[in-house]
PAPA-180765 format. One record per atom (N, C-alpha, C): atom name; residue number from 0; residue in one letter; x negated, y negated, z. Coordinates in pm, whole numbers. Example, Ala and Ser with C-alpha at 12.3 -4.5 7.8 and 13.67 -1.06 7.14 Angstrom:
2
<r atom="N" n="0" res="A" c1="-1319" c2="569" c3="780"/>
<r atom="CA" n="0" res="A" c1="-1230" c2="450" c3="780"/>
<r atom="C" n="0" res="A" c1="-1320" c2="330" c3="780"/>
<r atom="N" n="1" res="S" c1="-1285" c2="225" c3="708"/>
<r atom="CA" n="1" res="S" c1="-1367" c2="106" c3="714"/>
<r atom="C" n="1" res="S" c1="-1290" c2="-3" c3="787"/>
REM end
This chain:
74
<r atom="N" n="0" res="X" c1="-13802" c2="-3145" c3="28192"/>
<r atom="CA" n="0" res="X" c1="-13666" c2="-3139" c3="28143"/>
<r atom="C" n="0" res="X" c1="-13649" c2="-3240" c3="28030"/>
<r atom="N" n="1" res="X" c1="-13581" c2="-3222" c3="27912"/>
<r atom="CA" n="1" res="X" c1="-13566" c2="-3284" c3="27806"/>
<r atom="C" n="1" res="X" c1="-13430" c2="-3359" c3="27805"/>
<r atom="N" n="2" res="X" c1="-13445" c2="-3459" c3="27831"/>
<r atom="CA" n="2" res="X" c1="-13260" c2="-3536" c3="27768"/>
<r atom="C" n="2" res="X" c1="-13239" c2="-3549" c3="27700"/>
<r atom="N" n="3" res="X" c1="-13112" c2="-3437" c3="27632"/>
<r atom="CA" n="3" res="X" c1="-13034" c2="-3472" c3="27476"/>
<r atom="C" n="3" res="X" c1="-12966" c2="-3559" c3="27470"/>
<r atom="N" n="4" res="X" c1="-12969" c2="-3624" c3="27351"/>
<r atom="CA" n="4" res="X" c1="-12873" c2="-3753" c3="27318"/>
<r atom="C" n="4" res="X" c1="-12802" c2="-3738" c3="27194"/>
<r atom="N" n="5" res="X" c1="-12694" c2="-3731" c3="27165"/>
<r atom="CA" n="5" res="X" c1="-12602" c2="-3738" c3="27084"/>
<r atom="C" n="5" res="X" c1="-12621" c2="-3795" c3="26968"/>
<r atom="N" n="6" res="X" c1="-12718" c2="-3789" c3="26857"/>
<r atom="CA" n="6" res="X" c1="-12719" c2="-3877" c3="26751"/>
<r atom="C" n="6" res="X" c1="-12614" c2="-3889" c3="26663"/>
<r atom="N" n="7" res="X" c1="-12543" c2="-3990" c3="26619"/>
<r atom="CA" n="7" res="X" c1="-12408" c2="-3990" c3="26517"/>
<r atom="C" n="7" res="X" c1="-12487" c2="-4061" c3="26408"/>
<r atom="N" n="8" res="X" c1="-12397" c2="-4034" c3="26272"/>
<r atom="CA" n="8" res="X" c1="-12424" c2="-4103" c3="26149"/>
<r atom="C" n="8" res="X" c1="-12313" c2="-4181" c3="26121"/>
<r atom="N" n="9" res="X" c1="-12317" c2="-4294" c3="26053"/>
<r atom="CA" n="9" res="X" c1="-12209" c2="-4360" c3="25975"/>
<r atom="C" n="9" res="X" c1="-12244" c2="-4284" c3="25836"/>
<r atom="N" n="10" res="X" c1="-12099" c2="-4230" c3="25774"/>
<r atom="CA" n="10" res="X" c1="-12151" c2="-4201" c3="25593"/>
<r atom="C" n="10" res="X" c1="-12028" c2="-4310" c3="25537"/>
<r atom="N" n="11" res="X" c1="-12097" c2="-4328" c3="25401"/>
<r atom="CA" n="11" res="X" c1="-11989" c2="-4387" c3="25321"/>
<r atom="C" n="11" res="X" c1="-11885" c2="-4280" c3="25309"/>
<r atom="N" n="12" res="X" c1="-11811" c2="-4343" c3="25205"/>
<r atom="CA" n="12" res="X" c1="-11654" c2="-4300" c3="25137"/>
<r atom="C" n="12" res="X" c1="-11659" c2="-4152" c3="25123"/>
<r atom="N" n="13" res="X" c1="-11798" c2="-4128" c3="25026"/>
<r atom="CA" n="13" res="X" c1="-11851" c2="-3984" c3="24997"/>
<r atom="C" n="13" res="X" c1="-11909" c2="-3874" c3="25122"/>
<r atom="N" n="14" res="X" c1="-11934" c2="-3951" c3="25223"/>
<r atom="CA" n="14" res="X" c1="-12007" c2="-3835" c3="25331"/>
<r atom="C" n="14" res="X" c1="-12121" c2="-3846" c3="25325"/>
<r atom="N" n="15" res="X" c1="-12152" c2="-3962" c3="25269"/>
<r atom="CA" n="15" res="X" c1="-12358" c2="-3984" c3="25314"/>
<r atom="C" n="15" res="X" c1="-12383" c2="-3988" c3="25360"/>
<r atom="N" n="16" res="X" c1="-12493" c2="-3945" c3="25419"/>
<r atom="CA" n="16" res="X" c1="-12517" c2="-4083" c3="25554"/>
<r atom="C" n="16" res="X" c1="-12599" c2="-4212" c3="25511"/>
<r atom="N" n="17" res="X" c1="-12538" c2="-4331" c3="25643"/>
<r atom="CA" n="17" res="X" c1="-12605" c2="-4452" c3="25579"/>
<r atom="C" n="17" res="X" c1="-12662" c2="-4521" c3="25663"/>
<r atom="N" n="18" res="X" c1="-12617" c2="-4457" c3="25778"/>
<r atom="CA" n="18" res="X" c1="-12667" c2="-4559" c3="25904"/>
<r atom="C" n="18" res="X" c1="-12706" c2="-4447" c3="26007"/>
<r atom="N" n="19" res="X" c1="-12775" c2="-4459" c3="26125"/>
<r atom="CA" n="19" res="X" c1="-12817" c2="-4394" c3="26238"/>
<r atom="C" n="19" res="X" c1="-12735" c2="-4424" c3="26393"/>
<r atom="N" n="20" res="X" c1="-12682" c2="-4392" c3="26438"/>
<r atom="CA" n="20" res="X" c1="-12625" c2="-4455" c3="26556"/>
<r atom="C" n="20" res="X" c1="-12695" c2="-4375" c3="26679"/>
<r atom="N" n="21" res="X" c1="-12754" c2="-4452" c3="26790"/>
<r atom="CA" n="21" res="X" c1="-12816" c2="-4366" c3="26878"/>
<r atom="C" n="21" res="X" c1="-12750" c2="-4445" c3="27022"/>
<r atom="N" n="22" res="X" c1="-12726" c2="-4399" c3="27145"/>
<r atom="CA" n="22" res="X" c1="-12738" c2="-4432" c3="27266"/>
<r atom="C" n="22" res="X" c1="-12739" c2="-4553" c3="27303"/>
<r atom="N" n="23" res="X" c1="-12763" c2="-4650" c3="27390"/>
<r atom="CA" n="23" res="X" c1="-12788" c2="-4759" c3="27410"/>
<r atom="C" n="23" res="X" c1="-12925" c2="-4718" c3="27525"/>
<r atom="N" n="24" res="X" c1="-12873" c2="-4589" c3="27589"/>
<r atom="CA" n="24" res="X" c1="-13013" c2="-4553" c3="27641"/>
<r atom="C" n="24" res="X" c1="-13170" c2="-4534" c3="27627"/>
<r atom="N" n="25" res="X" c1="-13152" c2="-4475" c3="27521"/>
<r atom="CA" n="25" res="X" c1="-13287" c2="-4438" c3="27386"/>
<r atom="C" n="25" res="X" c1="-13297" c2="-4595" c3="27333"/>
<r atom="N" n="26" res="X" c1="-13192" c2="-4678" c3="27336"/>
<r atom="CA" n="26" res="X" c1="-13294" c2="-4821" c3="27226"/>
<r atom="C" n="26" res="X" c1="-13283" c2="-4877" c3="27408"/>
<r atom="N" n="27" res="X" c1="-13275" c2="-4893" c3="27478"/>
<r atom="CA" n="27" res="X" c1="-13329" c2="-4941" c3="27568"/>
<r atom="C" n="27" res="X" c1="-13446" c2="-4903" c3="27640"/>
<r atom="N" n="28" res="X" c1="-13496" c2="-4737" c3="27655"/>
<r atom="CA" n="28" res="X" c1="-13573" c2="-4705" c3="27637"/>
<r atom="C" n="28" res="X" c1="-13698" c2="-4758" c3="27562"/>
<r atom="N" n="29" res="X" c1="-13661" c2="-4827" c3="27438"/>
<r atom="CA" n="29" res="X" c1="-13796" c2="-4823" c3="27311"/>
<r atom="C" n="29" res="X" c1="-13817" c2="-4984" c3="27312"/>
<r atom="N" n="30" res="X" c1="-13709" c2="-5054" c3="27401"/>
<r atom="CA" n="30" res="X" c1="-13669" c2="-5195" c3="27336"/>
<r atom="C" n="30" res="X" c1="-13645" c2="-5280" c3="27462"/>
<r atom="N" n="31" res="X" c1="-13722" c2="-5334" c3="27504"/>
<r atom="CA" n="31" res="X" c1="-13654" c2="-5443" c3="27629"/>
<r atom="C" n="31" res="X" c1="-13587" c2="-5591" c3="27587"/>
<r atom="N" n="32" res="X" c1="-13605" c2="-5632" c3="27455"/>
<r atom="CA" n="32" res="X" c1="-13591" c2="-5750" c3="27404"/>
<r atom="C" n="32" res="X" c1="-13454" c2="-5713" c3="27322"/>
<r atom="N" n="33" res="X" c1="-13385" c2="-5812" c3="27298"/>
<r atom="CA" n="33" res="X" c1="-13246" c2="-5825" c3="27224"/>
<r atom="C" n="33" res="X" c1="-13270" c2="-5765" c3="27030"/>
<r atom="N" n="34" res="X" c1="-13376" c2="-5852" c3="27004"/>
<r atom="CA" n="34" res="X" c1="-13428" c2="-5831" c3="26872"/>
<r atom="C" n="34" res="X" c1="-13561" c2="-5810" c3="26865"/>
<r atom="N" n="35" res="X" c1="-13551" c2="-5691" c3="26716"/>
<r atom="CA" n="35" res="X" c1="-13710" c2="-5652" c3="26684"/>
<r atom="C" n="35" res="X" c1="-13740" c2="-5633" c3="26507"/>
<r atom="N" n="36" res="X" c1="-13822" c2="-5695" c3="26537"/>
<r atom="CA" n="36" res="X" c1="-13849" c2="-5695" c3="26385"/>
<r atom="C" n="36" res="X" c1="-13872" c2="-5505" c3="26324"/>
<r atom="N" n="37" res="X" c1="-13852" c2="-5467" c3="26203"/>
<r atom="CA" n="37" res="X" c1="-13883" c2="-5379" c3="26139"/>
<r atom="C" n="37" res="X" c1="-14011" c2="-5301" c3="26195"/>
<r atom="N" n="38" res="X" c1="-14115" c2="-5328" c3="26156"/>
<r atom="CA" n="38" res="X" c1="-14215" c2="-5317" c3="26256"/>
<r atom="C" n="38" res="X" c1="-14203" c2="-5260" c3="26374"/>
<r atom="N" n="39" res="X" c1="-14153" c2="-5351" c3="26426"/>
<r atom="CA" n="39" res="X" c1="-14152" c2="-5320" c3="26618"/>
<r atom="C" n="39" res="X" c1="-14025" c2="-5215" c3="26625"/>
<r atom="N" n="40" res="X" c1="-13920" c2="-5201" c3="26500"/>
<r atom="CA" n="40" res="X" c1="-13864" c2="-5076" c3="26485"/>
<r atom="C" n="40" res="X" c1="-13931" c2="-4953" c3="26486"/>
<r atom="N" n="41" res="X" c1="-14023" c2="-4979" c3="26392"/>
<r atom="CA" n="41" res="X" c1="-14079" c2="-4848" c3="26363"/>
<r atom="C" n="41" res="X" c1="-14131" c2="-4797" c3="26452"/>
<r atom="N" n="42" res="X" c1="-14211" c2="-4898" c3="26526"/>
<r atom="CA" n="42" res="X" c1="-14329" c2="-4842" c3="26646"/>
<r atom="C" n="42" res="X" c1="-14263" c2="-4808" c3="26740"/>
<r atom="N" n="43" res="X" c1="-14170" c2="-4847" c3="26755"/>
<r atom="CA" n="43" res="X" c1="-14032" c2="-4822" c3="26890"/>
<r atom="C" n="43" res="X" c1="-14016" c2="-4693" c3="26860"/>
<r atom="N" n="44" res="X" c1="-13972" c2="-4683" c3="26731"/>
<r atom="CA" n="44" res="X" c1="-13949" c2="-4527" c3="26710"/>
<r atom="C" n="44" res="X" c1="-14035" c2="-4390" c3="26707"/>
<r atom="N" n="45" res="X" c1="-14174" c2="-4425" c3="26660"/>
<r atom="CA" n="45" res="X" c1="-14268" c2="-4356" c3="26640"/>
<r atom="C" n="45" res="X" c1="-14315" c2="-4314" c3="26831"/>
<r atom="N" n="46" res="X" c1="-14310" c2="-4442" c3="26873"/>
<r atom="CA" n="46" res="X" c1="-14356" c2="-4392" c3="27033"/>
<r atom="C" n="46" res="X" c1="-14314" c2="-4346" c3="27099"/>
<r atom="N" n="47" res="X" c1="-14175" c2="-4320" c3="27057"/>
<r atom="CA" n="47" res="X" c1="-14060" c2="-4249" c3="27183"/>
<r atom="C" n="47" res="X" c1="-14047" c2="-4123" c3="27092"/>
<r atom="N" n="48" res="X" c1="-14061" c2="-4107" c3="26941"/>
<r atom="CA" n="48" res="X" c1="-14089" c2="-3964" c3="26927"/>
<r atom="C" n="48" res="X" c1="-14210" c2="-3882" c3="27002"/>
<r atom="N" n="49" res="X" c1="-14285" c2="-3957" c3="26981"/>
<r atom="CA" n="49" res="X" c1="-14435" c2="-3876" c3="27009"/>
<r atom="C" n="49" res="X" c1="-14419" c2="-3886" c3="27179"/>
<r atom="N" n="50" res="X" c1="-14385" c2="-3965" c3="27254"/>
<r atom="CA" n="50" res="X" c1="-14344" c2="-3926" c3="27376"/>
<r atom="C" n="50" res="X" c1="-14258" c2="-3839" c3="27413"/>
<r atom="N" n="51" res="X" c1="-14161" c2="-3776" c3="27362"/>
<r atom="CA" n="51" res="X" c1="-14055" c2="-3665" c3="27352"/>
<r atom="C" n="51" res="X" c1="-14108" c2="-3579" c3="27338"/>
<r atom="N" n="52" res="X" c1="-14209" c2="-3574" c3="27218"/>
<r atom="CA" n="52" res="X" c1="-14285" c2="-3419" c3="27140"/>
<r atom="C" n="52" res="X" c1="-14391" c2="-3385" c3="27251"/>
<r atom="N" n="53" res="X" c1="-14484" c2="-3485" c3="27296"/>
<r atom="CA" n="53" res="X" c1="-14530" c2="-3469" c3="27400"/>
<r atom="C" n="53" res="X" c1="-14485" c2="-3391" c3="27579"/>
<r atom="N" n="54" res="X" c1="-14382" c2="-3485" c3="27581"/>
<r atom="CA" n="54" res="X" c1="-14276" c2="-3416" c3="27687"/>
<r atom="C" n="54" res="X" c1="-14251" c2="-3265" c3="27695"/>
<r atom="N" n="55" res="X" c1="-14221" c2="-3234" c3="27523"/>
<r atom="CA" n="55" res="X" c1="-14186" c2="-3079" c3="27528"/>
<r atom="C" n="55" res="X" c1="-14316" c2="-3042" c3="27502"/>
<r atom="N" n="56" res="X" c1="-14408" c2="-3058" c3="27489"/>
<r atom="CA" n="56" res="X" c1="-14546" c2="-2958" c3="27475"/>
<r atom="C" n="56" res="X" c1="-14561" c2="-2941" c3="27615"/>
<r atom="N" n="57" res="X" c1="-14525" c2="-3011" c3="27690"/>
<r atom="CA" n="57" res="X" c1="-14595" c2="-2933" c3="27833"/>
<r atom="C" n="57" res="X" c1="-14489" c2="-2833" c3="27854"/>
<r atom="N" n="58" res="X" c1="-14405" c2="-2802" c3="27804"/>
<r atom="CA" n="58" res="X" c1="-14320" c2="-2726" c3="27847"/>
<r atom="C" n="58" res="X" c1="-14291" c2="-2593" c3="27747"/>
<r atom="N" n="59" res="X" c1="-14425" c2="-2590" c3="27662"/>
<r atom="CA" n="59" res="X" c1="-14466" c2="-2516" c3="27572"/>
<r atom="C" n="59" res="X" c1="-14589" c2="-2429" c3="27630"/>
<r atom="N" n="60" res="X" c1="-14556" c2="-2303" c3="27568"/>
<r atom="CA" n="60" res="X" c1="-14733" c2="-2228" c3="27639"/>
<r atom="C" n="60" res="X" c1="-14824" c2="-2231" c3="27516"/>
<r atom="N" n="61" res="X" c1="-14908" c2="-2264" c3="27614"/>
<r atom="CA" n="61" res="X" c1="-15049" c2="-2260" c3="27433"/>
<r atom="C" n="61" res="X" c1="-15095" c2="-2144" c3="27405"/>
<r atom="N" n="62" res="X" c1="-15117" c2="-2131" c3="27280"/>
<r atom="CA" n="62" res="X" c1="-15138" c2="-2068" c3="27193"/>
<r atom="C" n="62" res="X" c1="-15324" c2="-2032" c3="27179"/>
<r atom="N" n="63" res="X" c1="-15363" c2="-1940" c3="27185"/>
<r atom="CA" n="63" res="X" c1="-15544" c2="-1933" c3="27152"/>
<r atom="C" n="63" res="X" c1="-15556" c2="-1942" c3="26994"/>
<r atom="N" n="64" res="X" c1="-15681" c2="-1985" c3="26957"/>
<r atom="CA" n="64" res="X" c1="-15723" c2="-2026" c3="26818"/>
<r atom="C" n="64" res="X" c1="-15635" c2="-1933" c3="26738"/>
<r atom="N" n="65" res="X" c1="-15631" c2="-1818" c3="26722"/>
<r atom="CA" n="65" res="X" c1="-15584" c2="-1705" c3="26621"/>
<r atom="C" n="65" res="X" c1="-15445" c2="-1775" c3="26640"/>
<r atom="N" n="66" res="X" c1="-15390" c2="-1724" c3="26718"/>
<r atom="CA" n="66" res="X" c1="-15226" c2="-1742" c3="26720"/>
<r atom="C" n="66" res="X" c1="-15191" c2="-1832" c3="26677"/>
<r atom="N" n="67" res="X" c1="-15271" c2="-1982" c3="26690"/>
<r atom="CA" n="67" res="X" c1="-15240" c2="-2112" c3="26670"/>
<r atom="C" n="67" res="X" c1="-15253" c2="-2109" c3="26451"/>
<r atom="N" n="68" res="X" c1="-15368" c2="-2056" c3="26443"/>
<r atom="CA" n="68" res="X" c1="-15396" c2="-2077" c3="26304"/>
<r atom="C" n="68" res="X" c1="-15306" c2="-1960" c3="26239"/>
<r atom="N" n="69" res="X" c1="-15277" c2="-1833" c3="26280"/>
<r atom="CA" n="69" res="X" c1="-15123" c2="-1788" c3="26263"/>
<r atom="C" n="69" res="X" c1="-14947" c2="-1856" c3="26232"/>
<r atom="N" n="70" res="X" c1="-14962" c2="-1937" c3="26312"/>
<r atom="CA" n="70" res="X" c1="-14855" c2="-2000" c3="26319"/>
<r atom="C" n="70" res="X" c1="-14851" c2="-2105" c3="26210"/>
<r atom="N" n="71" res="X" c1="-14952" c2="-2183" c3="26215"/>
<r atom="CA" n="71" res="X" c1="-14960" c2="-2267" c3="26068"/>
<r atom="C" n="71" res="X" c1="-14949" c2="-2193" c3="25936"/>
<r atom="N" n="72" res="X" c1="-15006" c2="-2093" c3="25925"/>
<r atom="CA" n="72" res="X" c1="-14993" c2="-2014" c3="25813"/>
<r atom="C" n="72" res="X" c1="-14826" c2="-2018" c3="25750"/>
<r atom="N" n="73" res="X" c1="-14750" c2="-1966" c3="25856"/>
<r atom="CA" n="73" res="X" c1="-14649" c2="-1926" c3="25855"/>
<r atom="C" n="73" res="X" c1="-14558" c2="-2053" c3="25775"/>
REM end
């Protein structure tokens, strides 16, 4: 089972976006410490993606060589 989380943006004046706002669940998830350097941002982030993407591949059916190199094509 996958848990969705609500991602919000801050935009400026114009409707940009400028900032990311996520959960307190998901950065507690990635983060046990108060502060993290850039770095330990990134990796926070990179590991709880690839743990998510992971999560849903098992919940994916595989594909045999053809189909798989099909699909990339695409």
């Amino acid at each position: 089972m996958i848990d969705m989380f609500e991602i919000e943006y801050l935009t400026d004046k114009n409707g940009q976006p400028k900032a990311v706002v996520i959960p307190i669940e998901i950065w507690q998830q990635m983060f046990t410490k108060g502060e993290v350097s850039v770095d330990e941002l990134s990796a926070g982030l990179e590991d709880y993606c690839l743990g998510k993407a992971m999560d849903e591949a098992k919940d994916t059916p595989l594909l045999d060589r053809e189909a798989a190199l099909e699909y990339l094509e695409e």
